[in-house]
C-alpha positions in Angstrom: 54.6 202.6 251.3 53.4 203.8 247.7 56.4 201.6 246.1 55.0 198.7 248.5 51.2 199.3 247.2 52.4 199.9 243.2 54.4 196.0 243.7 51.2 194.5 245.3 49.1 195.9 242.5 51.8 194.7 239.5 52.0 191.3 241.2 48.5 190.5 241.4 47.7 191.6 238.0 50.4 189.8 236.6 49.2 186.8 238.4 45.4 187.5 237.2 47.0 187.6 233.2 48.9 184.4 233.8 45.7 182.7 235.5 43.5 183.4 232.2 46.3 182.8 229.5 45.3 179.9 227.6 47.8 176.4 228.7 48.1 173.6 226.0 49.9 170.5 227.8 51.6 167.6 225.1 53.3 164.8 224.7 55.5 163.8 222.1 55.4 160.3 220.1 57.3 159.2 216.9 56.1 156.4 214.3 57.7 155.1 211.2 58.0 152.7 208.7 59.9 151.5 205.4 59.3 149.3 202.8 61.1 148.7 199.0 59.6 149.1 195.4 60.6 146.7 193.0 59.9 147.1 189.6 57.8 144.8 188.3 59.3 144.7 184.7 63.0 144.8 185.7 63.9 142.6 188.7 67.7 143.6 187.8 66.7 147.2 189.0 68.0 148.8 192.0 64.2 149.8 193.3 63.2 152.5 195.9 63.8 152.3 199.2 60.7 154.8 200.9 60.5 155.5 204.5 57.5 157.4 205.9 57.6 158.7 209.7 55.4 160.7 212.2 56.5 163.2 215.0 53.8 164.9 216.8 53.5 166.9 219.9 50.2 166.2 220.8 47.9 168.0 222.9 46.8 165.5 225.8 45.0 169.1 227.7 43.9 172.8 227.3 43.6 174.7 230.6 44.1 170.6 232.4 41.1 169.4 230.5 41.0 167.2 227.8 39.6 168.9 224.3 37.8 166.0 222.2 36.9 169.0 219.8 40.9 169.6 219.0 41.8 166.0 219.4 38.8 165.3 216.2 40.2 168.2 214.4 43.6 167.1 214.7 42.9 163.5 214.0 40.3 164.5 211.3 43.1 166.7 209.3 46.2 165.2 209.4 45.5 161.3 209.8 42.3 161.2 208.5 40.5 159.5 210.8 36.8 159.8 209.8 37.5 158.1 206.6 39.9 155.3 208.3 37.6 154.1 211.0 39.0 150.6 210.9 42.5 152.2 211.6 41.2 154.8 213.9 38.1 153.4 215.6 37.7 155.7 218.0 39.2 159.8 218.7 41.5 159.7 221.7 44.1 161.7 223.9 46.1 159.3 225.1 49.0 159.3 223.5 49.7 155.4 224.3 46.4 154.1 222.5 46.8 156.9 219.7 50.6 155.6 219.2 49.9 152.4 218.0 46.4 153.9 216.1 49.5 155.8 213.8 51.6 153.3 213.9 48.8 151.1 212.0 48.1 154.3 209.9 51.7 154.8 208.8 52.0 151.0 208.4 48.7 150.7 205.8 49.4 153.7 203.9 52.9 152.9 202.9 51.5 149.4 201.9 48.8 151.0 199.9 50.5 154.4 198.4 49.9 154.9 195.1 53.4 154.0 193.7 52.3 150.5 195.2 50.2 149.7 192.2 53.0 150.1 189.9 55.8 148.4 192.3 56.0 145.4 194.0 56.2 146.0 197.3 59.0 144.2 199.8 59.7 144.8 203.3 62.7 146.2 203.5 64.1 142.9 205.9 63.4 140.8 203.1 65.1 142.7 200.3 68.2 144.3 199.4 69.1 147.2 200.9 69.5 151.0 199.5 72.2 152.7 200.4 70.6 156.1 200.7 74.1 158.2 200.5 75.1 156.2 196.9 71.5 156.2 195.7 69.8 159.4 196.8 67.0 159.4 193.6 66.0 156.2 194.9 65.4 156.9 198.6 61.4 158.2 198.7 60.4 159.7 201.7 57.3 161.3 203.5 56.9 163.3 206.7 54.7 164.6 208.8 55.3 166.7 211.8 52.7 167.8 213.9 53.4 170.3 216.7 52.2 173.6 218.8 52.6 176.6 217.1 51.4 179.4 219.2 48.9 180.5 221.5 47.0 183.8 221.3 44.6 184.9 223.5 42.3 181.9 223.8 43.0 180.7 219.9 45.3 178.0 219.4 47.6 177.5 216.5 48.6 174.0 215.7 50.6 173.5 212.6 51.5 170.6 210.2 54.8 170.2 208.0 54.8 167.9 205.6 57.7 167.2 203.2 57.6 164.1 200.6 60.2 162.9 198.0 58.9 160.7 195.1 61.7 160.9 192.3 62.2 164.4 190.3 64.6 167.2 190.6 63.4 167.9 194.1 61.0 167.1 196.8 57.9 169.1 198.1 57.2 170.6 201.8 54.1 172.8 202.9 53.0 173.5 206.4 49.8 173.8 207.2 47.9 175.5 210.6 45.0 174.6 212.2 43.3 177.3 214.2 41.3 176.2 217.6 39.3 178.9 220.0 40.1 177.2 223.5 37.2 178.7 225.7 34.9 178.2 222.2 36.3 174.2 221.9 35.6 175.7 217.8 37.5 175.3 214.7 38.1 179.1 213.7 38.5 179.0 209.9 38.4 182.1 207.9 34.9 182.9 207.5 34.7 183.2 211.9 37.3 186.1 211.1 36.4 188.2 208.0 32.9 189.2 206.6 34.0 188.6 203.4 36.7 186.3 202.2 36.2 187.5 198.5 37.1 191.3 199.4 40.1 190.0 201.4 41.5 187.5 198.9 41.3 190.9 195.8 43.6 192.8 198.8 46.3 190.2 199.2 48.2 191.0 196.4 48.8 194.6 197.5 50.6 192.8 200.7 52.7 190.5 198.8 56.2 192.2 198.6 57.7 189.9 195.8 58.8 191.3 192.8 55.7 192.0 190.2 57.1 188.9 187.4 57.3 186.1 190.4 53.6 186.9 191.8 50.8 184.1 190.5 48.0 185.1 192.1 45.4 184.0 189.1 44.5 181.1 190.0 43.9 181.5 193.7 40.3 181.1 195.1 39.1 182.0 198.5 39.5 178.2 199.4 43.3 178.5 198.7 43.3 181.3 201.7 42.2 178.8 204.4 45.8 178.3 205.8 46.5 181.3 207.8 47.3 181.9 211.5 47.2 185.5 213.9 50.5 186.7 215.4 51.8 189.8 215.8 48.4 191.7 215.7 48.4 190.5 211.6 46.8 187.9 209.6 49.3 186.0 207.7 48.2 183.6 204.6 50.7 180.5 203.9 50.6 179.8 200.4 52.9 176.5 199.1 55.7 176.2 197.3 54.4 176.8 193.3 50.9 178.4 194.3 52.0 181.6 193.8 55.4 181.5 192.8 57.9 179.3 191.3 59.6 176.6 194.2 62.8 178.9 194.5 60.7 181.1 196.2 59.5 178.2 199.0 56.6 179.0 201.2 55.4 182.2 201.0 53.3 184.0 203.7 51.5 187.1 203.4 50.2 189.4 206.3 47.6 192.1 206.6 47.1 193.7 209.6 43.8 193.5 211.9 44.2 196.9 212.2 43.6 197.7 208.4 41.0 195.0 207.9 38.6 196.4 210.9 39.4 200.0 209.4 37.9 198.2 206.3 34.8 196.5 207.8 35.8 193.0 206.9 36.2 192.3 210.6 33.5 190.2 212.2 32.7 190.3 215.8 34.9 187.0 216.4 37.2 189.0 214.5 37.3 192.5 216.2 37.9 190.8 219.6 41.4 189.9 218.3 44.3 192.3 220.1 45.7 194.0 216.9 48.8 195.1 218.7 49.2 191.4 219.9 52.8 190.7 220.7 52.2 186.7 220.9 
């Protein structure tokens, strides 16, 4: 009978935890587009061939309602949207409308990128085509990939990987995370978290277990500590590839325990309500 009774009470607390953990629903789509770049003073040249393409798992519902506070901050960060109202009129959820909003996105930016003012630009039906494997210096590229990271508690962790190839010895990647409070519908950036960004960002370095000669931390300002996410019961810093350290290195994350920041009063009370043994 106790065994019977101890089951009951395991059951229905397990049921309780998985009632309040937070559920993000999405739905995948994939957009892309290519175009050529002649050059303009040498028609005889071979040209770049540059393809840019979207994959994104995007969130459609959090806890089966639809979040227009995470679909704006999405929309807002990685396409964005407030400064391209003519290509995304409106912030949306459904994954059918918002398909053919990136598709235009995608579609204008490659026509307008920057290298477009120095090329002329072909569509790639209408001009000859690059064989990427013989040619791979003149095969351009840029990615994005939007997905779900992790939940935790009721803060969601979306993150963004981008990698771009414009000419050069190699190309460049970063990945970015956006941090969301579910039951809040709130952007949590950095200053929801600590008390004082400044104190933190003068502790990093103590936490960064490179070798002494590869660690550039001079430069870095408490703007450049913005991209972080919680796992793990730590706060971990992504820094890209060259901010501080040389690109063999690649991304480079740094973590610092909750634990040690509360013992340090830079925890706020956002903050302190964080699990610091958090297994998520």
């Amino acid at each position: 009978m106790a065994m019977k009774k101890i089951f009951i009470i395991a059951f229905v607390l397990v049921a309780l935890c998985a009632q309040g953990a937070t559920k993000v629903k999405t739905q995948h789509f994939e957009v892309s587009d290519s175009v050529i770049f002649l050059e303009k003073d040498d028609p005889q040249a071979l040209g770049y061939k540059m393809r840019m393409a979207v994959s994104a798992d995007w969130p459609v519902s959090i806890n089966g309602k639809e979040s227009s506070a995470l679909t704006k901050l999405l929309l807002d960060s990685v396409f964005y949207a407030s400064s391209n109202r003519d290509i995304i009129p409106y912030y949306t959820s459904d994954v059918s409308v918002l398909r053919d909003f990136i598709g235009d996105w995608v579609y204008r930016s490659l026509r307008s990128h920057n290298m477009a003012q120095e090329y002329d630009v072909k569509e790639c039906g209408s001009a000859l085509s690059i064989d990427c494997e013989e040619n791979p210096m003149n095969c351009w590229y840029e990615t994005t990939e939007l997905m779900l990271s992790h939940v935790v508690d009721n803060l969601v962790f979306f993150k963004e990987y981008n990698d771009c190839y414009f000419g050069g010895a190699h190309n460049m990647f970063f990945t970015g995370y956006y941090a969301f409070d579910a039951s809040l519908e709130k952007h949590i950036t950095l200053k929801d978290i600590v008390t004082s960004p400044k104190k933190l960002l003068r502790m990093l370095p103590a936490y960064d277990k490179r070798d002494k000669d590869v660690k550039w931390w001079e430069n870095i300002t408490t703007e450049s500590i913005e991209n972080f996410y919680v796992k793990n019961g730590k706060l971990v810093f992504v820094f890209a590839p060259y901010a501080i350290g040389p690109f063999c290195d690649g991304e480079i994350e740094v973590a610092v325990p909750l634990k040690t920041l509360r013992a340090k009063g830079l925890l706020t009370a956002y903050g302190k309500k964080l699990k610091v043994g958090s297994k998520n």
